[in-house]
C-alpha positions as CSV (number, residue, x, y, z in Angstrom):
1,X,-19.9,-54.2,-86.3
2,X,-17.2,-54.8,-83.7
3,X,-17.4,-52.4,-80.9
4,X,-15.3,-49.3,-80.3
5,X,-12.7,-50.0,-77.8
6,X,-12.5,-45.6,-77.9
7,X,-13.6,-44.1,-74.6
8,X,-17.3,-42.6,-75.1
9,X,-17.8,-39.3,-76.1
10,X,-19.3,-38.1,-72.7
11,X,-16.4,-39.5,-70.7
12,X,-12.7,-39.1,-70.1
13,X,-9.9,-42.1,-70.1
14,X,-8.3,-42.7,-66.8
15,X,-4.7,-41.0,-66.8
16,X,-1.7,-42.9,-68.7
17,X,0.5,-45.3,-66.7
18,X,-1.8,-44.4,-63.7
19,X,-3.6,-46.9,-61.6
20,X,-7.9,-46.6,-61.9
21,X,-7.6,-47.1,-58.2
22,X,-5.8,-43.9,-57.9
23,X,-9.3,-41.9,-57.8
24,X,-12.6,-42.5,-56.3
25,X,-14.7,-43.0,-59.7
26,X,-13.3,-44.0,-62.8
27,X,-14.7,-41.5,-65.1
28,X,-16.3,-38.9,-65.2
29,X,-18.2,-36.1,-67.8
30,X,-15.7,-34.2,-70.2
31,X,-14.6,-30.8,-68.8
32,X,-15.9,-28.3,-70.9
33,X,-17.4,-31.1,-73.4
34,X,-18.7,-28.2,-75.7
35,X,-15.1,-27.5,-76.8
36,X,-13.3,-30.4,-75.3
37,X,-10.7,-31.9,-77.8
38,X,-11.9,-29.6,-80.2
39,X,-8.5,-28.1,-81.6
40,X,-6.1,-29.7,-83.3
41,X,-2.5,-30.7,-82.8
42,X,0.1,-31.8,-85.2
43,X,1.8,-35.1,-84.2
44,X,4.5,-35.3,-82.1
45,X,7.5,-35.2,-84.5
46,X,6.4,-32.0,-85.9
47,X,8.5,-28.8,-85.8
48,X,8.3,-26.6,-83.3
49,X,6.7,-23.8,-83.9
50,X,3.7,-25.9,-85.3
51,X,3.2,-27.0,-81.9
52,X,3.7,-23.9,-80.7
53,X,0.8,-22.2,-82.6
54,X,-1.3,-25.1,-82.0
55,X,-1.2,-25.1,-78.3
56,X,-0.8,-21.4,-77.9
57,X,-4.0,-19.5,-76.4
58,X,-4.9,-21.1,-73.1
59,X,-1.9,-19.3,-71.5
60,X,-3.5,-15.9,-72.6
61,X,-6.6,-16.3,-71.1
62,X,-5.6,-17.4,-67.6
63,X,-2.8,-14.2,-67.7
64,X,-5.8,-12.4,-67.7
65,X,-6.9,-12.8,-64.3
66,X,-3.3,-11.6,-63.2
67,X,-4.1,-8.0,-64.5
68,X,-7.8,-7.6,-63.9
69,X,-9.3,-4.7,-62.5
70,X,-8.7,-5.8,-58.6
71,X,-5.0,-6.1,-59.0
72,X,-5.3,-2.1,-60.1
73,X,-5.5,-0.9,-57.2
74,X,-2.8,-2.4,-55.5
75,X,-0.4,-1.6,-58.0
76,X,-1.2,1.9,-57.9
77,X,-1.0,2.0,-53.6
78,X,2.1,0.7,-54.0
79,X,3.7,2.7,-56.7
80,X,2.3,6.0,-55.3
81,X,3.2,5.1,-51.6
82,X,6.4,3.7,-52.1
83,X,8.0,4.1,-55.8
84,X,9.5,1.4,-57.2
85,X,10.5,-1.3,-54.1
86,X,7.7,-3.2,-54.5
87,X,8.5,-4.3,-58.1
88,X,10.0,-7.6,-56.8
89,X,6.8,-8.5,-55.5
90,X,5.3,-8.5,-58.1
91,X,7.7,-10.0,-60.2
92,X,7.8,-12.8,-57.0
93,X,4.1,-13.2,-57.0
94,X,4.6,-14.3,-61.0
95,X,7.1,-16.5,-60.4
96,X,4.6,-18.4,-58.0
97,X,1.6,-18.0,-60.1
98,X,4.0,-20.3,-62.8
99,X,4.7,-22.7,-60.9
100,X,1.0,-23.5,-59.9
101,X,-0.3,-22.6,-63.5
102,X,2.1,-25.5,-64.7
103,X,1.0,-27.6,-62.1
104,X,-2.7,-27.1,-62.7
105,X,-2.0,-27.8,-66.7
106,X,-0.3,-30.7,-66.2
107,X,-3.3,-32.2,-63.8
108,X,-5.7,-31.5,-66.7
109,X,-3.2,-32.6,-69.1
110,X,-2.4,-35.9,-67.4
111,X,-6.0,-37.3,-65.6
112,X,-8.3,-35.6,-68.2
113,X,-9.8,-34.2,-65.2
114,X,-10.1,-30.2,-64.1
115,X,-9.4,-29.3,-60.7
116,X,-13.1,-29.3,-60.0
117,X,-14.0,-33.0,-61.1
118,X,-10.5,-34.1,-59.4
119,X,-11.8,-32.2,-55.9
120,X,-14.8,-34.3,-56.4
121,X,-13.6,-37.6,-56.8
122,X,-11.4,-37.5,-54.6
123,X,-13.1,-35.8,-51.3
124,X,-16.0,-37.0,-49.4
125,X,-19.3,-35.2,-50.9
126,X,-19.6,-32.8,-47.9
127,X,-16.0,-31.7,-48.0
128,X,-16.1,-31.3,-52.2
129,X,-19.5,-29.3,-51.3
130,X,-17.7,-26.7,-48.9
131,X,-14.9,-26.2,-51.6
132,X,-17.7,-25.8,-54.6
133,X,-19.3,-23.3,-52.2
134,X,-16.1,-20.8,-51.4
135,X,-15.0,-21.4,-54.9
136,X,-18.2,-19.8,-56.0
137,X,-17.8,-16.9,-53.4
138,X,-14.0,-16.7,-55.1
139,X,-15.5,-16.7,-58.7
140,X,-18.6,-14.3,-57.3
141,X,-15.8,-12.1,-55.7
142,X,-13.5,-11.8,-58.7
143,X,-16.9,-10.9,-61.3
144,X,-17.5,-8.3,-59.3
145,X,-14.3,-6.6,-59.7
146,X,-14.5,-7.0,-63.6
147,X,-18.3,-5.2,-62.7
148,X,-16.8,-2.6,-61.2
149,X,-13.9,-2.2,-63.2
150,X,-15.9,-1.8,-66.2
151,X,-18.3,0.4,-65.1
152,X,-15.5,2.6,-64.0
153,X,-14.0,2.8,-67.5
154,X,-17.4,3.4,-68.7
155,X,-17.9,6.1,-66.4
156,X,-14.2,7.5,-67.1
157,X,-14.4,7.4,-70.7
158,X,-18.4,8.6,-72.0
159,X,-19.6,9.8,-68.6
160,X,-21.8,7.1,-68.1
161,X,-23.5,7.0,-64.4
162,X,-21.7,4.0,-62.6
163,X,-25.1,2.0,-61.7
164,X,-26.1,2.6,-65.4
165,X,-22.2,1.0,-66.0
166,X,-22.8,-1.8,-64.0
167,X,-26.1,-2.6,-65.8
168,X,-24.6,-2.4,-68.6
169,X,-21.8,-5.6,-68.0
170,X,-24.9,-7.9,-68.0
171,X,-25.1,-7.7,-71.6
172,X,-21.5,-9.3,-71.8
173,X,-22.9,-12.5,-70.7
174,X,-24.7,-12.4,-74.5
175,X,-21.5,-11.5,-76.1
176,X,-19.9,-14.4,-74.5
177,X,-21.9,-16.8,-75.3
178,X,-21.6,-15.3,-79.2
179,X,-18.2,-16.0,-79.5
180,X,-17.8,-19.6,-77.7
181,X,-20.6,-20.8,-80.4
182,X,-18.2,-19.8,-83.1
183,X,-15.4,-22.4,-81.6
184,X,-12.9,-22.0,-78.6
185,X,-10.1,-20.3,-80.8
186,X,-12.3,-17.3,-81.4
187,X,-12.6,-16.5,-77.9
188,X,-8.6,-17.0,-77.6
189,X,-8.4,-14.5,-80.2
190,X,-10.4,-12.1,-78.4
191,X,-8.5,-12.4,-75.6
192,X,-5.3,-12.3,-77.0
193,X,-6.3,-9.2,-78.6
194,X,-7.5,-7.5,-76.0
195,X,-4.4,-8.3,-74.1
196,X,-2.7,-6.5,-77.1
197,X,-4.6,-3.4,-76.3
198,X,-3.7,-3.3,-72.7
199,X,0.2,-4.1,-73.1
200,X,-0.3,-1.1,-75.6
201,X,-1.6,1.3,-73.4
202,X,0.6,0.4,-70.6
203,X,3.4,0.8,-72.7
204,X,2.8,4.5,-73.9
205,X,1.6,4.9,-70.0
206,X,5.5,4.0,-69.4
207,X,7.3,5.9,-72.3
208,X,4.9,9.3,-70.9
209,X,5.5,9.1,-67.3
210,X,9.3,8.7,-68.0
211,X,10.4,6.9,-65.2
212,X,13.6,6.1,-64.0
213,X,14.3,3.3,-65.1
214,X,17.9,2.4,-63.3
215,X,15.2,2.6,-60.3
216,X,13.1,-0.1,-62.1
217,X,16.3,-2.3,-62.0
218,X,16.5,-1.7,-58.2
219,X,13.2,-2.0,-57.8
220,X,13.4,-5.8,-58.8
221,X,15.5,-6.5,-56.3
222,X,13.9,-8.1,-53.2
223,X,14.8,-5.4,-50.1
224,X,14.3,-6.1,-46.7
225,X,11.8,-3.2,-45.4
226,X,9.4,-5.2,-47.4
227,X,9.3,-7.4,-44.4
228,X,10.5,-4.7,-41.8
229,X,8.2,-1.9,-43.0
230,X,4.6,-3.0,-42.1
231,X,2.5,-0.9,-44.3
232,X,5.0,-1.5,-47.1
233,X,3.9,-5.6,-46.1
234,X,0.6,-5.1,-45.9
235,X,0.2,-3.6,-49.6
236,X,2.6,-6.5,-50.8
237,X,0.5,-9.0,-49.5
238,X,-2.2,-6.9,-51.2
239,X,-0.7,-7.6,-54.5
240,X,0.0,-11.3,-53.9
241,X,-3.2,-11.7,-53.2
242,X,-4.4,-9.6,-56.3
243,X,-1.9,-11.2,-58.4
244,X,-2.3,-15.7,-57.5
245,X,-5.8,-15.9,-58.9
246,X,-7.3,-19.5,-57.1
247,X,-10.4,-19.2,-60.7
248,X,-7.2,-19.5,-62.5
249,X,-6.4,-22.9,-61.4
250,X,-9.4,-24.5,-62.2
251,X,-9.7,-22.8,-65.5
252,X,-6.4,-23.8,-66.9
253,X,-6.7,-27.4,-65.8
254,X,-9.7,-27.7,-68.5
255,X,-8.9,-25.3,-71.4
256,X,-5.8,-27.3,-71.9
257,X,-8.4,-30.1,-72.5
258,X,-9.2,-28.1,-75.5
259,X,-6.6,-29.7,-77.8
260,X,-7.1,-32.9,-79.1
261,X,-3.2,-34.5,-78.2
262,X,-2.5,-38.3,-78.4
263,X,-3.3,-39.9,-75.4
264,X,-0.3,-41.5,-74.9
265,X,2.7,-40.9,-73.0
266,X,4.5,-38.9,-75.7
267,X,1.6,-37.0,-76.5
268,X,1.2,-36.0,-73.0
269,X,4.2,-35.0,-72.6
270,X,4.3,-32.9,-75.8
271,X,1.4,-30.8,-74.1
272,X,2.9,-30.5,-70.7
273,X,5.7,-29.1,-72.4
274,X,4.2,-26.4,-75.0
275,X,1.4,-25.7,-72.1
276,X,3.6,-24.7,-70.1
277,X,5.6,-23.1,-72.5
278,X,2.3,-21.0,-73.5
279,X,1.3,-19.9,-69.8
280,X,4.9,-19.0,-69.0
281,X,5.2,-16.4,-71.7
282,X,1.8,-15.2,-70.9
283,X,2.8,-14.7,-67.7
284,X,5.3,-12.4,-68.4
285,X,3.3,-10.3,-70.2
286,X,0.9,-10.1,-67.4
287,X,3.8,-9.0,-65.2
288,X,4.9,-6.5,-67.3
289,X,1.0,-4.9,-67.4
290,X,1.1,-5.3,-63.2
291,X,4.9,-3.6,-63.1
292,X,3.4,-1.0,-65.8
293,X,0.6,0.4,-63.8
294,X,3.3,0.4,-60.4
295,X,6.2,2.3,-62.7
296,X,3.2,4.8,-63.9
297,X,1.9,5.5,-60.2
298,X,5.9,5.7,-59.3
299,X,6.5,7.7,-62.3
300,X,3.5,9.9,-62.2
301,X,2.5,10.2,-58.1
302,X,5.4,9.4,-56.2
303,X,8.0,11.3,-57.9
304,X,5.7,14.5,-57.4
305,X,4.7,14.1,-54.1
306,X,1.2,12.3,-54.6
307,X,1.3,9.4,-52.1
308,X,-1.9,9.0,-51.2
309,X,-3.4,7.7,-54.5
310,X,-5.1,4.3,-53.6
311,X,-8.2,4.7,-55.9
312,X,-8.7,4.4,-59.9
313,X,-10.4,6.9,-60.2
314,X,-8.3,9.5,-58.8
315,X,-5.5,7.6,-60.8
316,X,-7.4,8.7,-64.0
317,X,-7.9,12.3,-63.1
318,X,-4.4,13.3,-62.2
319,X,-2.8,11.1,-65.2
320,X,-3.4,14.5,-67.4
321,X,-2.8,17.0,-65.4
322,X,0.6,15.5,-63.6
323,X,2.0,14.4,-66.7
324,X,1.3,16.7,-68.9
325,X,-0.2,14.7,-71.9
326,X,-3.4,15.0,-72.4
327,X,-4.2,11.0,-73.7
328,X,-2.7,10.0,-70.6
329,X,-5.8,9.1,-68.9
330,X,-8.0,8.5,-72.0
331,X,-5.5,6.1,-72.5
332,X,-5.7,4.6,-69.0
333,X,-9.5,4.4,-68.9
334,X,-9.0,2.4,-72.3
335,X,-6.7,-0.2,-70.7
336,X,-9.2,-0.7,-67.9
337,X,-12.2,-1.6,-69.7
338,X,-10.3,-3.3,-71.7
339,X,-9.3,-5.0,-68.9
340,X,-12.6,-5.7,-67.7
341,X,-13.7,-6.8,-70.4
342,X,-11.1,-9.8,-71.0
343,X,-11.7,-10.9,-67.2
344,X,-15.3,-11.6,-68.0
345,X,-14.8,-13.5,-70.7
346,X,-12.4,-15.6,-68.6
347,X,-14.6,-15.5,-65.5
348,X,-18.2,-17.3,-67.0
349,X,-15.6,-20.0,-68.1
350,X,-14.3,-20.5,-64.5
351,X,-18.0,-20.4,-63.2
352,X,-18.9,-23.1,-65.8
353,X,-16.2,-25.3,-65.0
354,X,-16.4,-24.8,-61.1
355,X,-20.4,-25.8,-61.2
356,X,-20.1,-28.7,-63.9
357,X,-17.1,-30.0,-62.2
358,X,-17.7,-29.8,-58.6
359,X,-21.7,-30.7,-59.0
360,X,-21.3,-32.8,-62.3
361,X,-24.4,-30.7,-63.6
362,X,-24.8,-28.9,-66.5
363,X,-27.5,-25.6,-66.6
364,X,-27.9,-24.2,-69.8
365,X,-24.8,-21.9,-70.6
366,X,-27.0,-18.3,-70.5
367,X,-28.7,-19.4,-67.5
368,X,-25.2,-20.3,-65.7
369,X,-23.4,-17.1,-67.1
370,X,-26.6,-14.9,-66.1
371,X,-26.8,-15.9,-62.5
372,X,-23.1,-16.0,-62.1
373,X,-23.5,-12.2,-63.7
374,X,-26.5,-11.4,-61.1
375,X,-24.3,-12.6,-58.2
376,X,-21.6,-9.8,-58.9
377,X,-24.3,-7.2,-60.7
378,X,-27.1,-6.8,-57.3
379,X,-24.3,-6.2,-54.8
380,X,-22.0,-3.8,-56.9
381,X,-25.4,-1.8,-57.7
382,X,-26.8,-1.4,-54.2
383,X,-23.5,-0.3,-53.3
384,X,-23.0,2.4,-56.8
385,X,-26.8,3.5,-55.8
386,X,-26.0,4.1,-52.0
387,X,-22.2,4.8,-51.7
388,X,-21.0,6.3,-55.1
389,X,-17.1,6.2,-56.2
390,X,-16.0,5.8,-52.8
391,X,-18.4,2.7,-52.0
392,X,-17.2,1.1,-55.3
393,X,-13.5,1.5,-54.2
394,X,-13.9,-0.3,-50.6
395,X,-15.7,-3.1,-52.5
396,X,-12.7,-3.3,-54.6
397,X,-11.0,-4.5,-52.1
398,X,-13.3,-6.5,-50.5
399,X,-13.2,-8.5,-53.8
400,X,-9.5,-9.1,-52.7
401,X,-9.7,-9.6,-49.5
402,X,-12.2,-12.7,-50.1
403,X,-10.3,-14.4,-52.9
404,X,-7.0,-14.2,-50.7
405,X,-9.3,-16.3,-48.2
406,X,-10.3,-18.7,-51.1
407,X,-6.9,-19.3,-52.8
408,X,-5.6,-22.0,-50.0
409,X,-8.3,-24.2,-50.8
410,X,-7.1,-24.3,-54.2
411,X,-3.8,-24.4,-54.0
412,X,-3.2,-27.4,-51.4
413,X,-5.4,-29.6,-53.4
414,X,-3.8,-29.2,-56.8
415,X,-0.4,-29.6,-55.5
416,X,-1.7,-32.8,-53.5
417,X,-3.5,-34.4,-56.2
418,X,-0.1,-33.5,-58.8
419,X,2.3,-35.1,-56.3
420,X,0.4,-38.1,-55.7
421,X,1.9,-41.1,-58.0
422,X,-1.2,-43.1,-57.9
423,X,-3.5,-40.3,-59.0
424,X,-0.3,-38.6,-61.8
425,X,1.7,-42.0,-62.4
426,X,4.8,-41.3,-64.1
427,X,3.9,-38.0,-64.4
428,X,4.4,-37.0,-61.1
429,X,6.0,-34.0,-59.4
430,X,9.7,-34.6,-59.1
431,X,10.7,-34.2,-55.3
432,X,12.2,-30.8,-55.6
433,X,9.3,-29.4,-57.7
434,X,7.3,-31.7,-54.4
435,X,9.2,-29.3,-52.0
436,X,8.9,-25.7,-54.4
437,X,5.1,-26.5,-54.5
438,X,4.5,-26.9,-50.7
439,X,7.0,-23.9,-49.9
440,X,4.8,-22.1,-52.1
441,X,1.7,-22.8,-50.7
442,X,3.0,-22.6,-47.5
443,X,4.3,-19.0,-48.3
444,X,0.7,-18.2,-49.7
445,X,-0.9,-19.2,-46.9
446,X,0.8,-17.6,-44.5
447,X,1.0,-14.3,-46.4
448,X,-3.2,-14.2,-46.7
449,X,-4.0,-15.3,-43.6
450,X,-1.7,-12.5,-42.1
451,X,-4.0,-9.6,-44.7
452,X,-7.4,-11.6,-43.5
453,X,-6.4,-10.4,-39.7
454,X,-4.9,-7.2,-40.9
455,X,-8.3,-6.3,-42.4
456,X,-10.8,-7.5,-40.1
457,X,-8.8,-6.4,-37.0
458,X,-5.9,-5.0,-37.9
């Protein structure tokens, strides 16, 4: 028998119409290989909402790190403290986290490589170690605001102590690993529907609070004591860096792997364009959860005079009593472990993908899922044990406050590697898109750096 001229199961094809010399090894291990290619896609001259369906699900689960549990309490500081301004910033912060979603499909897309492996080949080994290792604090930082978040809800809803709560989220490391052995499109479906249960809540959150919504208009409307105001700046960093997840990067540029698309330069182009398509809408329904819990704390805090509410849980016990309905914060608590919930899910991925792509090694998934789980668990339950509420708040933040530091190193190598025409070929980033990424990034950069100072010694 003739041999196969196909590229071997365990590796990926160098990128269409690029050069091999355009990376530092020619191939590498399959991102994801579990579940690589393992959807398919109807040809290219297919209608187009067949392609639609078939590519739709990746965008879902990366909008779920853009309304997490640690972009919560930003939107609620900034809604209480100051109404409806900061609505642009959050509809700003989307806008960017597009752009770089895009970006980080079409690398995937394109080289057949996630962000991790493409770190790795291209980056000396002790420079590609130093990004693995604040990636992992990044990924470590953002599981334990899905810990927290969901033992709060836990707590809010049955009463549950919050270190018996945070116990509790290890077991979702068994539930993931359920549902990914039943095929990638039932975990998409979880998500998705989970996602429909928080744009639920958030929605009767809306129509109870009765806000006013000519002031939502005006909110979306950049003004300038965003700039000029400096604790209005400081919170809209805070939700920047809440809402640009630098996980989310690394996770889209493999679960668009996931569909089996013709490796050719139609078929590429085909998924760039229904990718992108897929994480765009997502997106927007992300914003609208983030914009939903900022009108609710305008709505429900603000307007009455309550400008001080910063924490979730004091969100959840004067829902009721300001508003006047009595599901109100029921409701709420619903949405959050909801909320939590989803981000997990999402979160083991991003740890599996980070280790086998910056390490090329491959732990068994419950091992890598549990010790990614420990990471978050030990910390957030020496703090429920010592601290309480209040202790689980700060560390909130601090969840924030270290994926802000992370993002940068993210960021500038995925819009590197994408505008680089011997890594991308034809598929490079046009000049302006070349110019929108860097002013981006640069905007990013300078906006984190600026809350890293304001924390530590501000």
């Amino acid at each position: 028998m003739a041999p196969s001229l196909q590229t071997p199961p365990t590796q990926a094809a160098p990128p269409v119409n690029a050069p091999d010399t355009g990376w530092r090894r020619a191939r590498t291990s399959l991102s994801l290989s579990e579940v690589h290619a393992s959807i398919k896609v109807p040809a290219t001259n297919a209608s187009f909402w067949r392609k639609m369906m078939a590519f739709w699900g990746p965008g879902l689960m990366v909008a779920v790190g853009y309304m997490d549990p640690g972009n919560w309490a930003t939107d609620i500081a900034g809604g209480s403290q100051f109404g409806y301004t900061l609505l642009s910033v959050i509809l700003i912060s989307n806008l960017f986290a597009m752009l770089l979603q895009h970006l980080a499909a079409k690398l995937g897309i394109v080289t057949g490589r996630d962000l991790a492996q493409a770190c790795r080949d291209h980056y000396p080994k002790p420079v590609a170690m130093v990004l693995w290792f604040l990636c992992e604090i990044a990924i470590a930082a953002c599981d334990l605001a899905e810990v927290i978040g969901s033992a709060i809800a836990l707590n809010l809803l049955f009463g549950l102590p919050l270190p018996w709560g945070v116990v509790l989220t290890i077991l979702d490391v068994l539930v993931v690993l359920l549902f990914q052995s039943r095929g990638f499109r039932v975990i998409e479906s979880i998500v998705a529907g989970l996602t429909v249960v928080i744009f639920g809540c958030f929605l009767y959150e809306i129509i109870v609070s009765n806000p006013d919504y000519f002031s939502i208009l005006g909110g979306l409307v950049p003004q300038p004591e965003v700039v000029t105001n400096p604790k209005m700046l400081y919170i809209a960093i805070g939700i920047l860096g809440a809402t640009v997840m630098p996980h989310n990067l690394y996770l889209h540029s493999s679960i668009v792997q996931t569909r089996a698309i013709e490796q050719t330069e139609p078929g590429k182009r085909m998924a760039i364009k229904f990718a992108t398509i897929d994480s765009t809408v997502a997106l927007f329904l992300a914003f609208f959860v983030n914009a939903a819990i900022l009108i609710t704390a305008a709505a429900a805090f603000h307007r009455n005079g309550l400008h001080d509410v910063a924490d979730i849980s004091d969100a959840h016990k004067l829902l009721a009593p300001v508003l006047g309905a009595g599901a109100a914060s029921a409701v709420f608590a619903v949405a959050l472990l909801a909320s939590g919930q989803n981000s997990t899910l999402t979160g083991t991925l991003a740890g599996q993908i980070v280790m086998e792509g910056f390490l090329d090694l491959k732990l068994r998934p419950w091992m890598r899922r549990l010790l990614t789980r420990a990471i978050a668990v030990v910390p957030a339950l020496i703090v429920t044990l010592l601290y309480g509420e209040k202790g689980t708040g700060e560390l909130l933040v601090l969840s924030q406050v270290i994926l802000s530091f992370q993002l940068s190193f993210a960021v500038v190598p995925l819009v590197l590697f994408t505008s680089s025409k011997a890594k991308m070929g034809i598929f490079v980033n046009k000049p302006w898109v070349q110019v929108l990424a860097w002013l981006v990034s640069a905007v990013i950069i300078v906006l984190n750096v600026y809350l890293l100072y304001e924390t530590f010694f501000g």
